[in-house]
C-alpha angles and dihedrals in degrees: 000000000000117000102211083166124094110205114181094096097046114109113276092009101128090037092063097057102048095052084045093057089038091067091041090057095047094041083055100049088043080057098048088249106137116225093239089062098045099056085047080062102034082058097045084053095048090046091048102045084051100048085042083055104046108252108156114256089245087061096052088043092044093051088050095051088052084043087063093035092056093048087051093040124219110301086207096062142023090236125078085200091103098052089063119124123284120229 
């Protein structure tokens, strides 16, 4: 199934997540999973699922950089808001 829509601006979206990752956080600890492993494997399965689905290698690269970007935040700026994935 191909996603044409871009949803990070859309209303609760990042709400949505947090409180996603967030359960999955807390179902992992109450299963002895730690969270480092579980976002090792929540990456392998991303990776994976994209490759799986086609997207190019420079996508994937250029996500993760943003990815990094994003953990580090923007030097230029006290938001992270600009390191945010391009579409």
């Amino acid at each position: 199934m191909k996603d044409s829509f871009i949803h990070e601006t859309d209303p609760g979206f990042e709400d949505f997540i947090e409180k996603t990752m967030q359960g999955l956080a807390e179902q992992a600890q109450e299963n002895g999973i730690c969270p480092e492993c579980l976002s090792d494997r929540l990456i392998v399965e991303l990776v994976s699922g994209m490759v799986r689905s086609g997207a190019p290698v420079s996508a994937i690269l250029s996500m993760v950089g943003d990815g990094i970007d994003g953990a580090y935040g923007d030097p230029d700026t006290e938001e992270k808001e600009g390191s945010r994935r391009m579409h």
